[in-house]
C-alpha positions as CSV (number, residue, x, y, z in Angstrom):
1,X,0.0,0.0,0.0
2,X,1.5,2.9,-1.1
3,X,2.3,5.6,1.9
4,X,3.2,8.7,-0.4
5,X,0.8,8.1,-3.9
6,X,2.1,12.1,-5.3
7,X,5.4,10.4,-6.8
8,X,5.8,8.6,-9.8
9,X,5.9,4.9,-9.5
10,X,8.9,3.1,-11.1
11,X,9.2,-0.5,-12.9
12,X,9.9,-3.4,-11.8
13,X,11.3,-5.8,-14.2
14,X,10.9,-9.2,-13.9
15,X,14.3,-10.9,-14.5
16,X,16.1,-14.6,-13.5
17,X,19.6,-16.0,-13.2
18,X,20.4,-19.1,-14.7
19,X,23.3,-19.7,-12.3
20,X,26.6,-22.2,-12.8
21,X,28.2,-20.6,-9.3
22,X,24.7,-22.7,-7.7
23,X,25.0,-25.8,-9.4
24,X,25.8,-28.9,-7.4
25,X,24.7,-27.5,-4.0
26,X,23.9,-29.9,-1.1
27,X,20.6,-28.6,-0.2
28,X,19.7,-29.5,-3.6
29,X,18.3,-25.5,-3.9
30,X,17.3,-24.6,-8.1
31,X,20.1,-22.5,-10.0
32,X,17.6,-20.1,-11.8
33,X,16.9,-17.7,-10.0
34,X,14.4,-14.6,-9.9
35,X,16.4,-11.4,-9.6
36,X,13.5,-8.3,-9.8
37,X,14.9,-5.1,-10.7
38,X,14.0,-1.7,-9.8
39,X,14.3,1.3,-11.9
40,X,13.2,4.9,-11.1
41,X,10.1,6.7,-13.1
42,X,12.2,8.4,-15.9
43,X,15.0,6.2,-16.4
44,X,16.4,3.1,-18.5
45,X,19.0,2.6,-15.6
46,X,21.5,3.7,-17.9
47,X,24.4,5.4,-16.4
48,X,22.9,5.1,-12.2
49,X,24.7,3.4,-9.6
50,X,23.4,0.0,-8.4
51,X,22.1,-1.4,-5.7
52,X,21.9,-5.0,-4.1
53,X,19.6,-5.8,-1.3
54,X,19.9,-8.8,0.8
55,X,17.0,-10.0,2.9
56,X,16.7,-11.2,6.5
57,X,16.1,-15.2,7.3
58,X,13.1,-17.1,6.2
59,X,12.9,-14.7,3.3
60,X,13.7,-13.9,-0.4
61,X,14.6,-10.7,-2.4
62,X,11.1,-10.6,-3.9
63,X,9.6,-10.1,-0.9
64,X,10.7,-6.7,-0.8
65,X,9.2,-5.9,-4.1
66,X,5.7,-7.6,-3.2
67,X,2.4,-5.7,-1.5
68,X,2.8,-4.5,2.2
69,X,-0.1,-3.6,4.9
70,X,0.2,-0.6,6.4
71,X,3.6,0.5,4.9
72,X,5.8,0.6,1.9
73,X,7.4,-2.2,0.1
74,X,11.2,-1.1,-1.1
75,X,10.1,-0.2,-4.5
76,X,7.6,2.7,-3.2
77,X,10.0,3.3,-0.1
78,X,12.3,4.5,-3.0
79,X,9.7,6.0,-5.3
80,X,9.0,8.3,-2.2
81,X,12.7,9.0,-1.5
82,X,13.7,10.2,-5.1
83,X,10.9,11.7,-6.3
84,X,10.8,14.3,-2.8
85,X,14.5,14.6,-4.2
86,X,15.8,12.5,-0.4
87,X,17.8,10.6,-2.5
88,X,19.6,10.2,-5.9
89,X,17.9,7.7,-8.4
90,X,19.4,4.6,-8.6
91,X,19.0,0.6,-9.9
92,X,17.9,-1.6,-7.1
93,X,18.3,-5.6,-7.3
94,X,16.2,-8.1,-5.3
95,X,18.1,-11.2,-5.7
96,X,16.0,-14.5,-4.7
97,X,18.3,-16.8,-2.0
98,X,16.5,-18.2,-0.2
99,X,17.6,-22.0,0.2
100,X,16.2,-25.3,1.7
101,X,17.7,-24.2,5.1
102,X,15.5,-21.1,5.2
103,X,17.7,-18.5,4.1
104,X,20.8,-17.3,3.5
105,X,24.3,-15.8,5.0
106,X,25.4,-14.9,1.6
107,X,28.7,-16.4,1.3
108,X,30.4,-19.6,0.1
109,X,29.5,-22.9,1.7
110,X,29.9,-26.5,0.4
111,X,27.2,-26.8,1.5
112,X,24.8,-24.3,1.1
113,X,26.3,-23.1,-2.0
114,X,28.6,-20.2,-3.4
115,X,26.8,-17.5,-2.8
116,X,28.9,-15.0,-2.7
117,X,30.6,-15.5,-6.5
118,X,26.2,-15.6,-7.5
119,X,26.0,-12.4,-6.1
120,X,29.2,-11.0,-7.5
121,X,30.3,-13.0,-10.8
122,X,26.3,-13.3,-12.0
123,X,23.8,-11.0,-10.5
124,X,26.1,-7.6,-10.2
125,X,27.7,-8.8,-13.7
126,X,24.4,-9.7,-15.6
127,X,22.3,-6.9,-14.2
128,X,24.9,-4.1,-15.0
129,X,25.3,-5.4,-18.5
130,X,21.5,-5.4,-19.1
131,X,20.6,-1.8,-17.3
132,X,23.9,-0.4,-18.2
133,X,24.0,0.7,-14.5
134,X,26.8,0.1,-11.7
135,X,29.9,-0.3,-12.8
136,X,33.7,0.3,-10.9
137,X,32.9,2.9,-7.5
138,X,29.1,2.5,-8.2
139,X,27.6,-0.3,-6.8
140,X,26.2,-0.8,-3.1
141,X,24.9,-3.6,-1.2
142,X,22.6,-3.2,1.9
143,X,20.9,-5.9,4.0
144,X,19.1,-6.5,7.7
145,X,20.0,-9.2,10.0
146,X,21.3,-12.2,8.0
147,X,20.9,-9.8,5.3
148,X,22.9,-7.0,7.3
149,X,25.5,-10.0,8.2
150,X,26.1,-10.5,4.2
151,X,26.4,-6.6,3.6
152,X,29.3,-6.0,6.0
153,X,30.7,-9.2,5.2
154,X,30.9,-9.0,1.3
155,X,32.4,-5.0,2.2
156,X,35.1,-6.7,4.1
157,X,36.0,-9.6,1.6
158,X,35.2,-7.7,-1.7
159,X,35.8,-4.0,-1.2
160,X,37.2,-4.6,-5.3
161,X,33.3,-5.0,-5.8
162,X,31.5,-2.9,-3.8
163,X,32.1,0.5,-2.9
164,X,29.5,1.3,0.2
165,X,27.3,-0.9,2.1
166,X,24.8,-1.1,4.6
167,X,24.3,-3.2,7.7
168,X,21.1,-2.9,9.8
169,X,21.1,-5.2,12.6
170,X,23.6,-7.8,11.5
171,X,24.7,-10.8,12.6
172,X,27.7,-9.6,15.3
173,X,29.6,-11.2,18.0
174,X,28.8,-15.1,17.3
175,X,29.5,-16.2,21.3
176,X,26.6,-13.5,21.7
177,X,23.6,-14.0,18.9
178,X,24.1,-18.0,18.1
179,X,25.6,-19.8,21.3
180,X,22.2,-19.8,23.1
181,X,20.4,-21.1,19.8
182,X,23.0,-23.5,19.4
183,X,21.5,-25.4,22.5
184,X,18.0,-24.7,22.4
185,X,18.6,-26.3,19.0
186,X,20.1,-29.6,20.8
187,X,17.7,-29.6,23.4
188,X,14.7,-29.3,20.8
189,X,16.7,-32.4,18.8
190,X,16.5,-34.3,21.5
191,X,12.9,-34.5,20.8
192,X,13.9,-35.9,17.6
193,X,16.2,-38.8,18.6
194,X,19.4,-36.3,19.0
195,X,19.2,-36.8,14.6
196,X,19.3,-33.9,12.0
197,X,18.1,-35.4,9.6
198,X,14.7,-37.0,11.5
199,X,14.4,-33.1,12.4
200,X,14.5,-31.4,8.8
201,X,12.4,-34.5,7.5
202,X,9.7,-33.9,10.3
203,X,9.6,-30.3,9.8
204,X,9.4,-30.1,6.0
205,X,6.2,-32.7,6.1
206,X,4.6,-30.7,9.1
207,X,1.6,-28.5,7.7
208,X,2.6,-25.8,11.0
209,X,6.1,-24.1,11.5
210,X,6.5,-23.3,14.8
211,X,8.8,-20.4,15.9
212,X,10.9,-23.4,18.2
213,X,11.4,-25.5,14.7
214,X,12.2,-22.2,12.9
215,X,14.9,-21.1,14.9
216,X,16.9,-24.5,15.5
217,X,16.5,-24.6,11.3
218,X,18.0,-21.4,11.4
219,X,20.9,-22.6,13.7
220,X,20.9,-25.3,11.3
221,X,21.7,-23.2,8.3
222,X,24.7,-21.3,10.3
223,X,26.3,-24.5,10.8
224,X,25.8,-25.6,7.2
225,X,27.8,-22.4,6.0
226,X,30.1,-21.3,8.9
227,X,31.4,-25.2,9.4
228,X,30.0,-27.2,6.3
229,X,30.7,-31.0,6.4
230,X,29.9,-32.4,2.7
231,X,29.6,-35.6,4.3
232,X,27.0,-35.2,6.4
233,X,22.8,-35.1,5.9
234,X,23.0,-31.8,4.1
235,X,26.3,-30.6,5.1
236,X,24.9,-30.0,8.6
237,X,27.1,-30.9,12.4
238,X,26.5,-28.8,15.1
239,X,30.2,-27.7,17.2
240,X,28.7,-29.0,20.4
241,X,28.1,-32.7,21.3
242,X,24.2,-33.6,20.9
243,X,24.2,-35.1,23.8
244,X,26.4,-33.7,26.7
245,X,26.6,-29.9,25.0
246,X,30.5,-29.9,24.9
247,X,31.9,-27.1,22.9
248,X,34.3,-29.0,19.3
249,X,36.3,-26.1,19.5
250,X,37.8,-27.1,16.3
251,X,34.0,-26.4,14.6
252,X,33.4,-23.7,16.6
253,X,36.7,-22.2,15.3
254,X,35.1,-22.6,11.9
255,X,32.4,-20.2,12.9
256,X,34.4,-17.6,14.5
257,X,36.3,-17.2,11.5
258,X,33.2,-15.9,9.7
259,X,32.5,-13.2,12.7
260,X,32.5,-9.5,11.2
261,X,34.0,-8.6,14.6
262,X,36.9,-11.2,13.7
263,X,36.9,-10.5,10.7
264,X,38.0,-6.8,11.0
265,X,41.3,-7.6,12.8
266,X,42.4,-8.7,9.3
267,X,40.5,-7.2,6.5
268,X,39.3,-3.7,8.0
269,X,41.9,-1.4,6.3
270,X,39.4,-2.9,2.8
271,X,36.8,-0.7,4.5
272,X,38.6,2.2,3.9
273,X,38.6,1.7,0.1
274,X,34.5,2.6,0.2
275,X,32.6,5.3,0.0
276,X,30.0,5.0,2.1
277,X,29.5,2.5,5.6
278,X,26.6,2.6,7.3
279,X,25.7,0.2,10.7
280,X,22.9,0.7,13.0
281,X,21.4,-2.1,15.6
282,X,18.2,-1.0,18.0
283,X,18.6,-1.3,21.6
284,X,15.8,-3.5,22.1
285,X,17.3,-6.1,19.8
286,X,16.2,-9.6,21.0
287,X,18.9,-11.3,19.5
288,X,21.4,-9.3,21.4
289,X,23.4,-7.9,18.2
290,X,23.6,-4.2,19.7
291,X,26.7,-5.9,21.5
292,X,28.1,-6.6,18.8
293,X,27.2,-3.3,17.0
294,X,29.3,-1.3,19.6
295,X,32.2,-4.0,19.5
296,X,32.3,-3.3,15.4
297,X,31.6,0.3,15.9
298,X,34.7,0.6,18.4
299,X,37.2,-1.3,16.6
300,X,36.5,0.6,13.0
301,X,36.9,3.5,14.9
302,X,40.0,3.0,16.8
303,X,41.8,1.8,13.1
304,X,39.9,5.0,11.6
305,X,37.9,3.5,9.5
306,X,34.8,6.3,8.3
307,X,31.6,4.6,8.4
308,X,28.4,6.1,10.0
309,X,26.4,4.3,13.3
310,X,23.7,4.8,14.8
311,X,21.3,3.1,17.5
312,X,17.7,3.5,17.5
313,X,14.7,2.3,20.3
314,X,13.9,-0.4,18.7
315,X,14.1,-4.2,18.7
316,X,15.0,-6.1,15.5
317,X,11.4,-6.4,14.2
318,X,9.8,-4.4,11.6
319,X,12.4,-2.2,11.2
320,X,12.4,-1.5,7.7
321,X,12.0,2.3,8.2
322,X,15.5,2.4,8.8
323,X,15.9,2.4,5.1
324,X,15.1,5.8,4.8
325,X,18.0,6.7,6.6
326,X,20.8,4.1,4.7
327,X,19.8,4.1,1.2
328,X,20.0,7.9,1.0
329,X,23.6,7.9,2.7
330,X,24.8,5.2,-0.1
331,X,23.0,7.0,-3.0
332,X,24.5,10.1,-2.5
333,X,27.9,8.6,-1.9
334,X,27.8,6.5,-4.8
335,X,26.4,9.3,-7.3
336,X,29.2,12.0,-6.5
């Protein structure tokens, strides 16, 4: 439902990936993909800068693009933005990745799948060569939550790619947002003989999700992509014994080298090649990634790394609104 009808409406164009970076994933997920594309009232895309958003768990890039109660979807969220002049126009792609596991962290996993090169060899490559949009110093890439976890992580790892991102309420500090999921996940497996693969197999036939079976698939899919093991049901071991708890340091290892706040200590000076960094976390956040936020926030600013944060009263729900505060920042960066 449109919130502001007095601007012009732009296009969304249907599109899909056929994708080779996809093929021969363990989840056994399709390689075409649906990749909708936004482009502003009064423009062929030619010549703006690009954008890539990456959704949250349990969701897709379309969703952004489809019908909303009560609020805007992205599309009229930036109709509003550029047409009251907020923002510069630009190219927005909704990439579709979500995956048997429920979503997506957006990097490569044996697992899970290489994500990461889809994003950056086939949708960044195919899209700019169809709009003529993007290019070198003119492409973005924003997210929230998993979504949020995949912006800051591709701006660490491929800062040759992107040139500003966005990260509201990522994934930050793994000991802090997944350690307590990891055992309600093995507590709720006990209910399933202590077996991941009686689990997925009862929850795909169930005709109800709960939110219990949501979040231990969700713990699931972290351990598929932090710490994959191609020899297991779907890639999938948890780093704790199933039945005693007992932390495998060695897997657990595996995860912490995907933490952003780890992650830093090596690759943060690749910040400084972008144009634009923008992190924000509410205070409220149930998953406890405002700790995190500040740890990030302190560390890029004690190496002097320019990036813009910001807390807000707010938990990590329904927070969409938070756009209008990012995808102005990265616009303008990535037009000058």
């Amino acid at each position: 439902m449109r919130k502001a009808r007095n601007y012009r409406a732009g296009t969304i164009h249907a599109h899909a990936i056929d994708s080779h970076a996809l093929a021969g994933n363990l989840l056994g997920d399709p390689t075409r993909r649906e990749v909708p594309v936004y482009v502003p009232a009064g423009h062929s895309g030619k010549g703006l800068p690009l954008l890539v958003d990456l959704v949250g768990f349990t969701a897709g890039g379309p969703v952004h693009v489809a019908w909303k109660n009560f609020g805007e979807n992205v599309p009229e969220r930036l109709d509003r933005l550029i047409g009251a002049e907020g923002m510069p126009p630009v190219v927005v792609a909704f990439p579709d990745c979500f995956t048997r596991l429920g979503g997506n962290q957006y990097i490569n996993s044996e697992a899970v799948g290489r994500w990461e090169d889809f994003l950056v060899d086939e949708v960044v490559t195919d899209i700019e060569a169809r709009f003529q949009c993007g290019g070198s110093g003119r492409r973005g890439v924003f997210g929230k939550s998993s979504g949020g976890y995949g912006a800051i992580v591709h701006a660490l790892r491929r800062s040759d790619v992107w040139s500003a991102a966005a990260c509201h309420s990522g994934d930050l500090d793994f000991a802090i947002c997944y350690m307590g999921a990891v055992f309600d996940t093995v507590r709720l497996l006990g209910k399933h003989d202590r077996s991941i693969e009686t689990f997925i197999a009862r929850f795909e036939a169930a005709p109800k999700k709960t939110d219990a079976d949501l979040h231990a698939l969700m713990t699931l899919a972290m351990a598929a992509t932090y710490d994959p093991a191609p020899s297991a049901f779907l890639g999938i071991r948890l780093p704790v014994d199933l039945e005693t708890g007992t932390l495998i340091a060695e897997r657990w290892r595996h995860w912490l080298d995907w933490d952003p706040v780890r992650l830093v200590d090596g690759l943060g000076d690749n910040l400084k090649r972008l144009k634009a960094l923008y992190i924000d976390c509410g205070t409220e956040d149930q998953y406890n990634l405002i700790f995190g936020a500040r740890q990030l926030h302190r560390k890029l600013t004690a190496r002097g790394i320019a990036h813009r944060y910001e807390e807000f009263p707010d938990n990590h729900t329904g927070i969409d609104y938070r756009m209008d505060e990012s995808l102005p920042f990265l616009a303008k960066a990535l037009s000058a």
